[in-house]
N, C-alpha and C positions, 0 to 999 in steps of 0.2 A: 236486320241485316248486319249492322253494328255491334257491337258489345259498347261499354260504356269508357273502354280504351280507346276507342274507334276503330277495334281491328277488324278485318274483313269475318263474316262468318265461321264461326269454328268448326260447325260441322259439314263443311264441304272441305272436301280435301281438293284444296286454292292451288298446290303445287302440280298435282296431278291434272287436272280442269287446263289450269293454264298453259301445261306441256302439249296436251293433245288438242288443243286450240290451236297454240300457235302452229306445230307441224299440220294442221288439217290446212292452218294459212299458207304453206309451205316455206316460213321462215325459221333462219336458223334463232339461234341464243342474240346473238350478234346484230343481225340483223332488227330483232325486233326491239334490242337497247336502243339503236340508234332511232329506230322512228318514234319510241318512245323520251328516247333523250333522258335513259338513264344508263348506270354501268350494266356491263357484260354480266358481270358477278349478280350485281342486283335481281338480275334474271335468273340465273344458276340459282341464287340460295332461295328464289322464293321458288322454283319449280323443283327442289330437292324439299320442300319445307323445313327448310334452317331458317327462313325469315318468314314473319308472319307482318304483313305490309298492310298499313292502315288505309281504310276504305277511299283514302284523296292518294296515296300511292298506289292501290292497286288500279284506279280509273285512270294514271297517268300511262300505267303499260296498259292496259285494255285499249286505250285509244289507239296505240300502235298496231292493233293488228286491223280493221276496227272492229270492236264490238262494245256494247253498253255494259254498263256494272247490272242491272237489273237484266239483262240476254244472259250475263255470264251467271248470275244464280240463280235464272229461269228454268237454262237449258235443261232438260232433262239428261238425267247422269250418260255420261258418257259411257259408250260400253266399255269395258276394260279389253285391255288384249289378250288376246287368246294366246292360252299358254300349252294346253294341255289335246292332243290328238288321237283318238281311238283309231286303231287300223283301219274300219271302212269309213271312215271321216278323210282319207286321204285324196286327193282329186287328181281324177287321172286325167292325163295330157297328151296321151299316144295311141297306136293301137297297131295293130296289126301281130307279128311278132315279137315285138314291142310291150312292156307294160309300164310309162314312166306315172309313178303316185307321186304329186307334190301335195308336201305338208303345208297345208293354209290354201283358203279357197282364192282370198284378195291381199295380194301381194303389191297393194300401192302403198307408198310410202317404208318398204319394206328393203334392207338394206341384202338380203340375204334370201334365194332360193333353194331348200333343200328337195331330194327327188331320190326316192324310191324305186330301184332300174331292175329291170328284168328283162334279159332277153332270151326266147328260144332256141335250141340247137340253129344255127346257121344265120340267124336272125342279125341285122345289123342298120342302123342310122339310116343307109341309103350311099347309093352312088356320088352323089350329091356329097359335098363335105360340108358338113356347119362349120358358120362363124357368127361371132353375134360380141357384141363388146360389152365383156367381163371378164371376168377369172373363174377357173374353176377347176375342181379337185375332187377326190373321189376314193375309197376304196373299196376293192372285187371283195363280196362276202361266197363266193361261192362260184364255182365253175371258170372257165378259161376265158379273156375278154383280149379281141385285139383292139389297141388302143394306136391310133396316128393321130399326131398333134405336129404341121409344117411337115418336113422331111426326116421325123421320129413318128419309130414306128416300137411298137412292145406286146407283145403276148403275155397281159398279167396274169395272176391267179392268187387263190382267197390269202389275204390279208395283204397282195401287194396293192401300190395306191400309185396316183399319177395327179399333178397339177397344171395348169399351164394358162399361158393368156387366151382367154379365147377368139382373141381374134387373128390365131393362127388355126388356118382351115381344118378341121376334125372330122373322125367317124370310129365309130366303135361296132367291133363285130365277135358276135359269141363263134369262137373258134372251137370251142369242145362239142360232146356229146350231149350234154347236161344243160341244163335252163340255167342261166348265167346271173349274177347277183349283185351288183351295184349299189353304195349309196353313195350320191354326189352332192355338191354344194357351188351354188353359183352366184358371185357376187359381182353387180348389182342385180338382180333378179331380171335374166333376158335371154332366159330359152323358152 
C-alpha cells in the first residue's frame, strides 16, 4: 500500500478516487478540509494530483468524509464519467408531439441538463406554463418555435436562441409547418 516514502499507492489515481468519493459524500473541497482539519488547498492539490500525500495524511482526510484507508484501495475502480453519447444513447423524457432526448441517463450530482427538443407542426408544452427553479437557454436548429418566458413572448427561428430564469412561467410552441428543432440547456438539472 506504501512505498518506502510512505506515499499513498501510485498506481491508484488518489486524486481522482478521492474527488468522487467526496461528492458521492456530497461535500464540497471546503467542507471536507474542515472535518478533516486540513487546508482547502490541501484538498485542491491532492484531488488535482499536484500533491502526493503520505499514507498518515491521506487517512487524516479519509477520516472526514468517513471512510478507511484499506475501503479507499479496496473499492473497486470507480466508474469514470461518461463523456461520450451515441444518438440512441439519448433518454427520452416526453412524448406525445413532443420528443425531448436528454443526454445522460442519471443526472444526480450533475450541475447541468442538456435536451434534445423536437416538436411537431402545432405541437407545444401544454396549456399549463412550466416553471421549475433554474435557468435555461436554448437555440431553434430548425423550424419556427414560439417561445413565452413571464409577459415576453418571441417567434424564434433557426439560429435564433432565448435564455431566461426559469422560474418565470414558460411554454413553447412550434408555430410553422415543419417539425421544429431545439437544443437546450438547464442548469441545475430540473425539468
Amino acid at each position: 500500500m506504501a512505498g518506502e516514502s510512505g506515499e499513498a499507492n501510485a498506481d491508484v489515481d488518489v486524486g481522482a478516487r478521492l474527488r468522487r468519493l467526496r461528492e458521492m459524500a456530497g461535500l464540497s473541497q471546503r467542507e471536507l478540509a474542515k472535518r478533516a482539519g486540513v487546508s482547502n488547498a490541501t484538498i485542491s492539490l491532492i484531488e488535482q494530483n499536484r500533491a502526493s500525500p503520505s499514507v498518515g495524511s491521506l487517512k487524516k482526510v479519509l477520516d472526514g468524509i468517513p471512510v478507511s484507508l484499506s475501503d479507499f484501495f479496496a473499492l473497486e475502480e470507480l466508474p469514470r464519467e461518461r463523456v461520450f453519447f451515441a444518438a440512441d444513447e439519448l433518454v427520452e423524457i416526453a412524448g406525445g408531439g413532443l420528443s425531448f432526448r436528454q443526454v445522460g441517463r442519471d443526472l444526480g450530482g450533475r450541475a447541468l441538463q442538456i435536451i434534445h427538443e423536437r416538436y411537431a407542426p402545432g405541437a407545444d408544452t401544454g396549456q399549463t406554463l412550466l416553471r421549475h427553479n433554474a435557468e435555461e437557454g436554448g437555440v431553434v436548429l430548425r423550424g419556427h418555435v414560439e417561445v413565452t418566458a413571464g409577459d415576453q413572448r418571441s417567434v424564434l427561428g433557426p439560429g435564433e436562441a432565448y435564455y431566461f430564469n426559469s422560474r418565470l412561467p414558460h411554454r413553447f410552441r412550434n408555430v410553422g409547418e415543419e417539425e421544429a428543432e431545439i437544443v437546450s440547456a438547464c442548469t441545475p438539472p430540473s425539468f
